[in-house]
HTML snippet that shows the backbone in 3Dmol.js (N, CA, C, O; Angstrom):
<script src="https://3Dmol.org/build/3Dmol-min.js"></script>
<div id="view" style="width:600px;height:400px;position:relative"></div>
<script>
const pdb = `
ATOM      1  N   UNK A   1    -101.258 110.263 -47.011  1.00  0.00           N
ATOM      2  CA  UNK A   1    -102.534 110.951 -46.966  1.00  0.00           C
ATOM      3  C   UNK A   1    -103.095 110.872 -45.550  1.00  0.00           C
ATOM      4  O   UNK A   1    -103.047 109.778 -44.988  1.00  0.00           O
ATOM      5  N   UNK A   2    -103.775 112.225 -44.730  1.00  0.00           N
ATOM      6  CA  UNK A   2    -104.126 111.879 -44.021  1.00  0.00           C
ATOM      7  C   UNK A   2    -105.312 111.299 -43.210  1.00  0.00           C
ATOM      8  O   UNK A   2    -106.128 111.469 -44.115  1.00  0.00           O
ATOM      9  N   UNK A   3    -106.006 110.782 -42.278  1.00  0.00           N
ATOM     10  CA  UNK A   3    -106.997 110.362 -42.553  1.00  0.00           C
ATOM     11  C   UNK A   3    -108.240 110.945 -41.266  1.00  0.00           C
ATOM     12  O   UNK A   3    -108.101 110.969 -40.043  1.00  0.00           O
ATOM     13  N   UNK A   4    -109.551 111.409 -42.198  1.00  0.00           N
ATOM     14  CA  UNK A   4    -110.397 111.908 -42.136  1.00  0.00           C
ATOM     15  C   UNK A   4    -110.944 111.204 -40.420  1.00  0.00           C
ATOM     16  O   UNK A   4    -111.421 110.100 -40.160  1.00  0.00           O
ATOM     17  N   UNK A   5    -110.687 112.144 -39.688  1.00  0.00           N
ATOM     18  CA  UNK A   5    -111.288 112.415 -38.166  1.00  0.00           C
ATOM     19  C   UNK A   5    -112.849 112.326 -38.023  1.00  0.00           C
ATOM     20  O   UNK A   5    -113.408 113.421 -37.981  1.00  0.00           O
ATOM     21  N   UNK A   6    -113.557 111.345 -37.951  1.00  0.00           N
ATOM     22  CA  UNK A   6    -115.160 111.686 -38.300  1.00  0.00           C
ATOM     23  C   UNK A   6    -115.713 112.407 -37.117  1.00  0.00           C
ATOM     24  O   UNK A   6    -116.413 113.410 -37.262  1.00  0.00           O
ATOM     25  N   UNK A   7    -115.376 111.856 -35.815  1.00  0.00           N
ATOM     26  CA  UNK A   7    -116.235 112.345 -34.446  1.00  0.00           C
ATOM     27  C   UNK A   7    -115.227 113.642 -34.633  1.00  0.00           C
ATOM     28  O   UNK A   7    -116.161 114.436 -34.744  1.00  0.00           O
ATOM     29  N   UNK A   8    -114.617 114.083 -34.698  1.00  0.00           N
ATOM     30  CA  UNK A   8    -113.660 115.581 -35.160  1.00  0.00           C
ATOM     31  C   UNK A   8    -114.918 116.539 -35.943  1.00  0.00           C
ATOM     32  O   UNK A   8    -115.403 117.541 -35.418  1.00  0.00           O
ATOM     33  N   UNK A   9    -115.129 116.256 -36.655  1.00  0.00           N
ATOM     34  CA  UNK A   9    -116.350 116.652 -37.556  1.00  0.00           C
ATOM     35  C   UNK A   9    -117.109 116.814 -37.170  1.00  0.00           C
ATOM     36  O   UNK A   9    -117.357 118.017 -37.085  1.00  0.00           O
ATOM     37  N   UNK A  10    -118.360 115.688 -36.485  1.00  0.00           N
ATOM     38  CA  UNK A  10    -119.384 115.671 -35.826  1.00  0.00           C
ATOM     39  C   UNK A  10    -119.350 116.501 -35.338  1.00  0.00           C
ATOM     40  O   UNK A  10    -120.174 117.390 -35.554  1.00  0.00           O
ATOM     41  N   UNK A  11    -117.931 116.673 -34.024  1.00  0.00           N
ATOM     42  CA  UNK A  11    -118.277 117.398 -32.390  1.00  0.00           C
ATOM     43  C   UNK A  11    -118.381 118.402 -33.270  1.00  0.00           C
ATOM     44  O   UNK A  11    -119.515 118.791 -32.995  1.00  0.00           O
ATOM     45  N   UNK A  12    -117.751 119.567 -34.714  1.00  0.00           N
ATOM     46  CA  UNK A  12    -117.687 120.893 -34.475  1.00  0.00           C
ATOM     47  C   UNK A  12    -119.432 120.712 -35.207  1.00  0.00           C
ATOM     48  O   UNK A  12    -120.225 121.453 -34.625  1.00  0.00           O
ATOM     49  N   UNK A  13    -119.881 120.114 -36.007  1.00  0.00           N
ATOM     50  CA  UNK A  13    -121.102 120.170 -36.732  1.00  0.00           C
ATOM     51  C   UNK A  13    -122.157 120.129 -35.515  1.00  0.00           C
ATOM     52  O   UNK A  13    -123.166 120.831 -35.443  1.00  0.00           O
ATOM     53  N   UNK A  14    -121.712 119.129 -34.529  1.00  0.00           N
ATOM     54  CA  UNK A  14    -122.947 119.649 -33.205  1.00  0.00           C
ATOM     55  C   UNK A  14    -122.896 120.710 -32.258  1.00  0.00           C
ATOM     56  O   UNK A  14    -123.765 121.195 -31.534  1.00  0.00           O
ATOM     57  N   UNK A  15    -121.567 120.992 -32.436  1.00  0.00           N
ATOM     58  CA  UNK A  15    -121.175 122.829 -31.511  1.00  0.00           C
ATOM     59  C   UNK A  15    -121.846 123.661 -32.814  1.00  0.00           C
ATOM     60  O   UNK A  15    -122.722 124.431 -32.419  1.00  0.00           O
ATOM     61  N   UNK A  16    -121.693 123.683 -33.911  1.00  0.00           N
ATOM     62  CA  UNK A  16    -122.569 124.811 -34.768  1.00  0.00           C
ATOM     63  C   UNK A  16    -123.946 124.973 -34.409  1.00  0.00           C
ATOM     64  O   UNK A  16    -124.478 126.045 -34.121  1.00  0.00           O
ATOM     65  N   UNK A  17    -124.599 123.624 -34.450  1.00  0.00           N
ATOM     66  CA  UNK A  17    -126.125 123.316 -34.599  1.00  0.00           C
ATOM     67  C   UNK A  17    -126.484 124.126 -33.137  1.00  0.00           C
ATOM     68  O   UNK A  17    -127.158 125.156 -33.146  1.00  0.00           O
ATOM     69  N   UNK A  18    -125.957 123.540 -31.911  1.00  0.00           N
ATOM     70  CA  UNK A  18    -126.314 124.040 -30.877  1.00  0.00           C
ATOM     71  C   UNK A  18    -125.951 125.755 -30.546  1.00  0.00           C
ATOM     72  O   UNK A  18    -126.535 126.259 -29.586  1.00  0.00           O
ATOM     73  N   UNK A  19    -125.224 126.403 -31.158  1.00  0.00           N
ATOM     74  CA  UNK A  19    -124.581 127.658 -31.135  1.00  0.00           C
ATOM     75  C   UNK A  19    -126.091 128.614 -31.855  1.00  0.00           C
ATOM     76  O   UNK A  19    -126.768 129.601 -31.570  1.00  0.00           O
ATOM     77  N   UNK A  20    -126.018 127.581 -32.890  1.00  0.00           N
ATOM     78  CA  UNK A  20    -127.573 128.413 -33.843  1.00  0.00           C
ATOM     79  C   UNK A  20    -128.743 128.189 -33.084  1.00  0.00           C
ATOM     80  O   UNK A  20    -129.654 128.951 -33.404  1.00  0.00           O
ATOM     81  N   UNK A  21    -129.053 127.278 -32.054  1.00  0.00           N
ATOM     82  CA  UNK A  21    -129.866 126.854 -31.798  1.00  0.00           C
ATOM     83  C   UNK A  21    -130.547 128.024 -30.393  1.00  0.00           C
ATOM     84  O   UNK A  21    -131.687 128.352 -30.062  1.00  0.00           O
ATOM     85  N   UNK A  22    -129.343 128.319 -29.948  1.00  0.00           N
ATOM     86  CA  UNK A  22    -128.981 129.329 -28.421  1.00  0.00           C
ATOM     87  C   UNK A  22    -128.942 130.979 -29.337  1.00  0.00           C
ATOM     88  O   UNK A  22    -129.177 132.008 -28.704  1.00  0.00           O
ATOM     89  N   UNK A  23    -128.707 131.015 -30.442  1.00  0.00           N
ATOM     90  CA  UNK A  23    -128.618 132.519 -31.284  1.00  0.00           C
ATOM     91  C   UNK A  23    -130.097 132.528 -31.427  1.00  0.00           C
ATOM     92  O   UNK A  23    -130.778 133.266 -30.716  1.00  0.00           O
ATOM     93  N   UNK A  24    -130.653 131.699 -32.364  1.00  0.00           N
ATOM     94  CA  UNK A  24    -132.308 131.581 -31.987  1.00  0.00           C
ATOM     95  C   UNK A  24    -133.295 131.679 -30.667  1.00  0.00           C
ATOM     96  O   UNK A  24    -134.364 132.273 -30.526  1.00  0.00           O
ATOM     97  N   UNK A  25    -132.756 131.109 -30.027  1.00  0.00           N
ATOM     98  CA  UNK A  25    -133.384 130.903 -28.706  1.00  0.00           C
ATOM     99  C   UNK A  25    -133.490 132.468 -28.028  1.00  0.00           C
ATOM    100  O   UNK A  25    -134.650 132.841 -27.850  1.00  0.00           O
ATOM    101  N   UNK A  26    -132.539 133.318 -27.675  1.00  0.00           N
ATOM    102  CA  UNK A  26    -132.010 134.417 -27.463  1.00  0.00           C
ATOM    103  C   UNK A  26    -132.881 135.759 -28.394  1.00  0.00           C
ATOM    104  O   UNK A  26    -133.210 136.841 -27.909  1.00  0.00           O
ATOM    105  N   UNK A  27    -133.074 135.381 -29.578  1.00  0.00           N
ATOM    106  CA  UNK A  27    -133.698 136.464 -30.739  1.00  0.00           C
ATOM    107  C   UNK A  27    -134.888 136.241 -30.286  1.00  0.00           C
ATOM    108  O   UNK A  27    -135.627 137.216 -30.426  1.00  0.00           O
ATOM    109  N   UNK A  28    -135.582 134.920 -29.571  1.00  0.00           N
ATOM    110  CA  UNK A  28    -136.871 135.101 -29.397  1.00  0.00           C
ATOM    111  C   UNK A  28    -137.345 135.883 -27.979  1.00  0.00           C
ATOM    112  O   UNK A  28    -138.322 136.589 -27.730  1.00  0.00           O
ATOM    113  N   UNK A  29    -136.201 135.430 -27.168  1.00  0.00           N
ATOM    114  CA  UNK A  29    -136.249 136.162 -26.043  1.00  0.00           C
ATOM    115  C   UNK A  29    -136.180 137.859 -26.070  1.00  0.00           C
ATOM    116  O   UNK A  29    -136.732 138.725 -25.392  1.00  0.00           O
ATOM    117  N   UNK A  30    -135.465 137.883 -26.911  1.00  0.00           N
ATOM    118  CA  UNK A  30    -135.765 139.281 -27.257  1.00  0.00           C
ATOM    119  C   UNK A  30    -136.652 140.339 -27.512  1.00  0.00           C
ATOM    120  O   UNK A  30    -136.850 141.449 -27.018  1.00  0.00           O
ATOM    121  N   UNK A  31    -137.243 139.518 -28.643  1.00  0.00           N
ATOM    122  CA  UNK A  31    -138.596 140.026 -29.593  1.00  0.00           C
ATOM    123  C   UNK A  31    -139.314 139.773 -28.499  1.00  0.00           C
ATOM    124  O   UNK A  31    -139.602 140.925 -28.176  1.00  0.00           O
ATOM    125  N   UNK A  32    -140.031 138.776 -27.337  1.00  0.00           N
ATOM    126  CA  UNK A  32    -140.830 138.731 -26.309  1.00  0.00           C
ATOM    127  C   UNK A  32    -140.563 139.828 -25.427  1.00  0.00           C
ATOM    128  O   UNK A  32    -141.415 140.534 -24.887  1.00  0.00           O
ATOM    129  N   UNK A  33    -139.027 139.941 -25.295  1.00  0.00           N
ATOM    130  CA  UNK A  33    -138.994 141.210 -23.919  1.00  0.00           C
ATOM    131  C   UNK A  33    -139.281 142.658 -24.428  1.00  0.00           C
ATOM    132  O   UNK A  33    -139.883 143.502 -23.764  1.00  0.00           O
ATOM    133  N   UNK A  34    -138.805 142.839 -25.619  1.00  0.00           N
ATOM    134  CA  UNK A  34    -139.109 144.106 -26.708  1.00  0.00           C
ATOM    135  C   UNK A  34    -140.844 144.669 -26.663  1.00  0.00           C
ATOM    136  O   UNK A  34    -141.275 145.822 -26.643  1.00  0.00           O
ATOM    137  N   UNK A  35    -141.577 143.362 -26.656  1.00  0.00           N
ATOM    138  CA  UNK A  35    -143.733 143.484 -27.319  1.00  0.00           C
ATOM    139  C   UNK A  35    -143.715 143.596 -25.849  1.00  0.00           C
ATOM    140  O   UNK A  35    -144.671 144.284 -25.491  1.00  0.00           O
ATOM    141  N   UNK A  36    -142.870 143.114 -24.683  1.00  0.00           N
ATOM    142  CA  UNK A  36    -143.844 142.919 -23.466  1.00  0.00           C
ATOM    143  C   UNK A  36    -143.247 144.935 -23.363  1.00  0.00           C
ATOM    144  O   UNK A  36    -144.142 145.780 -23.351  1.00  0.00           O
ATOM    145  N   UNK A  37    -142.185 145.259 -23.321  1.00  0.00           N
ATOM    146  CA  UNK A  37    -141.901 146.799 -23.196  1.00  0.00           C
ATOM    147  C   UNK A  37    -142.930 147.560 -23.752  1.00  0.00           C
ATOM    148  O   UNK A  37    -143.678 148.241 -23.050  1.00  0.00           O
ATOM    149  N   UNK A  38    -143.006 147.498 -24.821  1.00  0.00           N
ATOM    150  CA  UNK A  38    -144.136 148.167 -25.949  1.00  0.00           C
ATOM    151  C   UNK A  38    -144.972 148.081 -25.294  1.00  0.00           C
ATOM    152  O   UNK A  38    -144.992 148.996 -24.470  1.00  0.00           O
ATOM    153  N   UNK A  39    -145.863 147.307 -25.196  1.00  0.00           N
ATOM    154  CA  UNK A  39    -147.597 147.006 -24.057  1.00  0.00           C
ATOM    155  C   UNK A  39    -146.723 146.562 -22.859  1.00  0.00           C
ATOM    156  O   UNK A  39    -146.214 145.451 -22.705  1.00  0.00           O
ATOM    157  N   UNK A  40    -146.615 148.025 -21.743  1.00  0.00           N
ATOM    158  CA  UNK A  40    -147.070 146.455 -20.014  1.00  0.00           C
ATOM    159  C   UNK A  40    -148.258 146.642 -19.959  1.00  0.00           C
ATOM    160  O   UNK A  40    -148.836 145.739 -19.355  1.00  0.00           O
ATOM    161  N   UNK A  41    -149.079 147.654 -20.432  1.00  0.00           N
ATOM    162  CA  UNK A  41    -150.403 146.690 -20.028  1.00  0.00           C
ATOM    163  C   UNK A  41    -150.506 145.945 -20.662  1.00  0.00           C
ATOM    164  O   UNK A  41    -151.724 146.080 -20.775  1.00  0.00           O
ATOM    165  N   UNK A  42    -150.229 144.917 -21.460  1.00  0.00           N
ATOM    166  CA  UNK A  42    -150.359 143.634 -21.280  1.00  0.00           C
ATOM    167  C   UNK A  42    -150.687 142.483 -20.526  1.00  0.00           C
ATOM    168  O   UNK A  42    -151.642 141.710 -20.582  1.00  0.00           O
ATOM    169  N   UNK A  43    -149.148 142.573 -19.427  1.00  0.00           N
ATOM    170  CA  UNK A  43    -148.903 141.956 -18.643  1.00  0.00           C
ATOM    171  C   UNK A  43    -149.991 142.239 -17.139  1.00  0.00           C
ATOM    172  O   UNK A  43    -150.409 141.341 -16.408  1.00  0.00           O
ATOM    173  N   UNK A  44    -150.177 143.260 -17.030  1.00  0.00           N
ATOM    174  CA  UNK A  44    -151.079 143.830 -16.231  1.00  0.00           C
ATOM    175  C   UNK A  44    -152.806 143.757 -16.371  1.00  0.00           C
ATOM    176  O   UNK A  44    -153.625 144.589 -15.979  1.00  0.00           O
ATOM    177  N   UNK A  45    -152.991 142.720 -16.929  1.00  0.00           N
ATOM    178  CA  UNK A  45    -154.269 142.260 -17.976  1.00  0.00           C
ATOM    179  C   UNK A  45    -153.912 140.817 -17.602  1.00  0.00           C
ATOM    180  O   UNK A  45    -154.759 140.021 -17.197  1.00  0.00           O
ATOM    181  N   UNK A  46    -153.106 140.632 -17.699  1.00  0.00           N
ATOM    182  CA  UNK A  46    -152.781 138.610 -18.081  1.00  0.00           C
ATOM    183  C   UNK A  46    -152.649 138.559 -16.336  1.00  0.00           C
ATOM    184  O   UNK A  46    -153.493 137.889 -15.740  1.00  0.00           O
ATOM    185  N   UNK A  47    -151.701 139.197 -15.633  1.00  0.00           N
ATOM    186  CA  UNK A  47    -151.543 138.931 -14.036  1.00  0.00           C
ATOM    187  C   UNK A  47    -152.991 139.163 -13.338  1.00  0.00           C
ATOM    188  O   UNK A  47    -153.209 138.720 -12.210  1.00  0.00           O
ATOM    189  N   UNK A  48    -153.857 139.803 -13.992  1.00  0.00           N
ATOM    190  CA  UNK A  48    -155.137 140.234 -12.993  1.00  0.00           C
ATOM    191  C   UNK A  48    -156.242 138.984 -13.964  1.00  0.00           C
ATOM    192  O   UNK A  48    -157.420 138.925 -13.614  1.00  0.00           O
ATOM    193  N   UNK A  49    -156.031 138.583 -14.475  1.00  0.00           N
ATOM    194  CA  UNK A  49    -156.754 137.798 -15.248  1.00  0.00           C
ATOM    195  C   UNK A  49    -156.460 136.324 -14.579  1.00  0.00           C
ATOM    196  O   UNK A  49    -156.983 135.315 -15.052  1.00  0.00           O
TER     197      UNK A  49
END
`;
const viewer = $3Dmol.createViewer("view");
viewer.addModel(pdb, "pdb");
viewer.setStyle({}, {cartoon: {color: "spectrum"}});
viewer.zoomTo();
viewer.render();
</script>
């Protein structure tokens, strides 16, 4: 029988976590660059402000 690799496990369970973590990170960057397109005056309000 063979026997169960634990840090084998870990490393891919902490490459997932961090993979989801950077897919998230990225979707928000998005949705921010998307609302700032929609309104620049926005940004043109917040810089003179």
């Amino acid at each position: 029988m063979a026997v169960v690799n634990y840090s084998f496990q870990k490393n891919l369970k902490e490459q997932a976590r961090k993979k989801k973590q950077e897919e998230k990170r990225l979707l928000k960057l998005n949705k921010k660059k998307a609302k700032l397109n929609e309104n620049p005056e926005l940004t043109v309000n917040q810089e003179g402000a």
